[in-house]
C-alpha positions in Angstrom: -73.7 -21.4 28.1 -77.4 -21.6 29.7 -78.5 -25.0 29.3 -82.2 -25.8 28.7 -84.6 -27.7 31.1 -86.1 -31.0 29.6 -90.3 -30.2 30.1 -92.7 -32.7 29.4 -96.0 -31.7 27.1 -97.6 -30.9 30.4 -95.0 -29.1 31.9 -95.0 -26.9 28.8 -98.8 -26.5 28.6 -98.7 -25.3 32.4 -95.7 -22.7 31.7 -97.8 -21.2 28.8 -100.9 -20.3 30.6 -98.9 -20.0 33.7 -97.3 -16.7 31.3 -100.5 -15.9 30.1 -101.5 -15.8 33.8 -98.6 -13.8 34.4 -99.7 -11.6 31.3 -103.2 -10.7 33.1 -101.4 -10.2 36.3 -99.0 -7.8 35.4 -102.0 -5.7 34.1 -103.5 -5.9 37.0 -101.0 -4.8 39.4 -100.2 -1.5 37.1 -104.0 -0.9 37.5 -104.2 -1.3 41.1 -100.8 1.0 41.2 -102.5 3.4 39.0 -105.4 3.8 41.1 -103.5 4.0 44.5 -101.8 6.8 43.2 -104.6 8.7 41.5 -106.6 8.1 45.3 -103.7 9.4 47.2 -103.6 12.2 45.0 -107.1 13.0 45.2 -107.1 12.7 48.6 -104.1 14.9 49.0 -106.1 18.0 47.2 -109.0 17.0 48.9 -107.1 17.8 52.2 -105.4 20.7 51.0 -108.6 22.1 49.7 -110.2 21.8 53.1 -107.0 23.3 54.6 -106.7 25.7 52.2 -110.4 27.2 52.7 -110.7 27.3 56.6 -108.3 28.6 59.3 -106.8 25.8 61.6 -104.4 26.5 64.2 -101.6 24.0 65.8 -102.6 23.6 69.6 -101.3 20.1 69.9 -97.1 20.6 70.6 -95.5 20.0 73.6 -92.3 21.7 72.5 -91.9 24.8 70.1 -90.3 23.5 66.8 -88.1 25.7 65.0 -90.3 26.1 62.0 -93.8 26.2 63.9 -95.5 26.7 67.6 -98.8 26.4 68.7 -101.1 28.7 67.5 -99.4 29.0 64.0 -102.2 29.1 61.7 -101.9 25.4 59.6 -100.7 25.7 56.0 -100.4 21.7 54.9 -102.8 18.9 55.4 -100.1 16.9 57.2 -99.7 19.3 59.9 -103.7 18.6 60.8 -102.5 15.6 63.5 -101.3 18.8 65.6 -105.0 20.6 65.8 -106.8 19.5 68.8 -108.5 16.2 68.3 -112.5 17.6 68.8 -111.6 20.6 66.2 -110.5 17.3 63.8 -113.2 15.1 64.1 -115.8 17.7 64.5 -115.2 20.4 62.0 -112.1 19.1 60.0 -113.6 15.6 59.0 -117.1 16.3 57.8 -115.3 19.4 56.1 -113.2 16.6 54.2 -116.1 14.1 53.3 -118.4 17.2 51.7 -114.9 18.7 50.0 -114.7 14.6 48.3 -118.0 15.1 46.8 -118.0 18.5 46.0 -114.4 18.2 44.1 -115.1 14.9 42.7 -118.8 13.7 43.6 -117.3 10.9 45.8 -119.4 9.8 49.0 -116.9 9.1 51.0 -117.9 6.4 53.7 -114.7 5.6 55.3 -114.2 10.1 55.6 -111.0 10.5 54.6 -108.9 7.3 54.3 -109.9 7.0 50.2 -106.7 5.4 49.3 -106.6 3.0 51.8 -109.0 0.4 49.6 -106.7 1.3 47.0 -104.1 0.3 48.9 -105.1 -3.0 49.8 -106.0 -3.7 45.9 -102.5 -3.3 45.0 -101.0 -5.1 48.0 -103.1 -8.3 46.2 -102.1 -8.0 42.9 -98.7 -7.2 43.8 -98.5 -10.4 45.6 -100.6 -12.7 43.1 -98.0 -11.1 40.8 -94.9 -12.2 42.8 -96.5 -15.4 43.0 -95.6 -16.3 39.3 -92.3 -16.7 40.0 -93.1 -19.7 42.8 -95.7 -21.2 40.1 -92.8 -21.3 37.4 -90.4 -23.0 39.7 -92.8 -25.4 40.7 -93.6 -25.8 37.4 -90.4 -26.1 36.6 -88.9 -28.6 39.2 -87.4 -26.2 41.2 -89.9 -27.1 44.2 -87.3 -26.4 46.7 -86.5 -23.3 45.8 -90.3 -22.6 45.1 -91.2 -23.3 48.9 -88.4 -20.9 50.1 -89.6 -18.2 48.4 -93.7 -18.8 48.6 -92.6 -18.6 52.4 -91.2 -15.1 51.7 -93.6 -14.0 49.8 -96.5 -14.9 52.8 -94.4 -13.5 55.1 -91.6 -10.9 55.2 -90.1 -10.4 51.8 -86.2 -8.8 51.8 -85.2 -6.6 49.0 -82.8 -8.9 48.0 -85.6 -11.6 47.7 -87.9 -9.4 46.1 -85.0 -8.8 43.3 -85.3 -12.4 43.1 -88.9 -12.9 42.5 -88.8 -10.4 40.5 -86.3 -11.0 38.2 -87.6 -14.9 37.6 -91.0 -13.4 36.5 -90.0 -10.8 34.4 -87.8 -13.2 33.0 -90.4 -16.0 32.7 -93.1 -13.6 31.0 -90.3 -12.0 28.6 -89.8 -15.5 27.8 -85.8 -15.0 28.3 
């Protein structure tokens, strides 16, 4: 049988706008998650497109591979790393910035790394996120336990640590 914590008013006022924190937080991961994956996809098709509608070839192996040698014509926008670096940055590139407006009437400044602030978006709220679960135990008394894993979560965070964090907040905010 799970026995309850004692909480003092204060304690209890903290833990519910900690959750309603933890609420806004939640929504603003999925957003930032949302919008990484919708840039990565855009900038996927915006590759392909430019791929798709101009002839590249591979000059750039050292080594035949079984499935490809240089001069084989590029088919995917991952296989643009082996076309020689001035053919990239000079034809490839702006081809890629005018293809992000033209699809989707984006001026793309940083030419061809869309996702990337994306990325970085939902790198914070994943973290602010992860941080409910140190607020709660801190909150809670558990300040030991709190410090261990605010360390972890500023630093390297294991998968079996990331369970952890993530288990206490889901917890926390499904008031279980």
């Amino acid at each position: 049988m799970k026995t309850a914590l004692k909480l003092t008013k204060v304690q209890e006022e903290n833990l519910y706008l900690l959750k309603l924190d933890g609420l806004r937080r939640e929504i603003e991961w999925n957003e930032a998650e949302e919008a990484y994956k919708k840039a990565q996809e855009i900038e996927k098709a915006v590759s392909q497109y430019v791929v798709g509608h101009n002839e590249y070839h591979i000059t750039q192996l050292e080594h035949d591979i079984k499935e490809m040698k240089n001069g084989d014509k590029v088919t995917d926008e991952f296989d643009m790393c082996l076309v020689d670096e001035e053919v990239f940055k000079n034809d490839y590139l702006p081809k890629v910035k005018a293809a992000f407006m033209e699809l989707y009437g984006i001026d793309n400044p940083l030419n061809f790394v869309y996702s990337y602030p994306m990325f970085e978006r939902r790198m914070k709220a994943q973290k602010a996120y992860r941080m409910i679960a140190v607020d709660f135990l801190k909150i809670s008394g558990r300040t030991t336990e709190a410090v261990q894993l605010e360390k972890a979560v500023k630093s390297y965070l294991s998968p079996k640590i990331e369970a952890q964090l993530m288990a206490i907040t889901k917890s926390f905010i499904d008031g279980k």
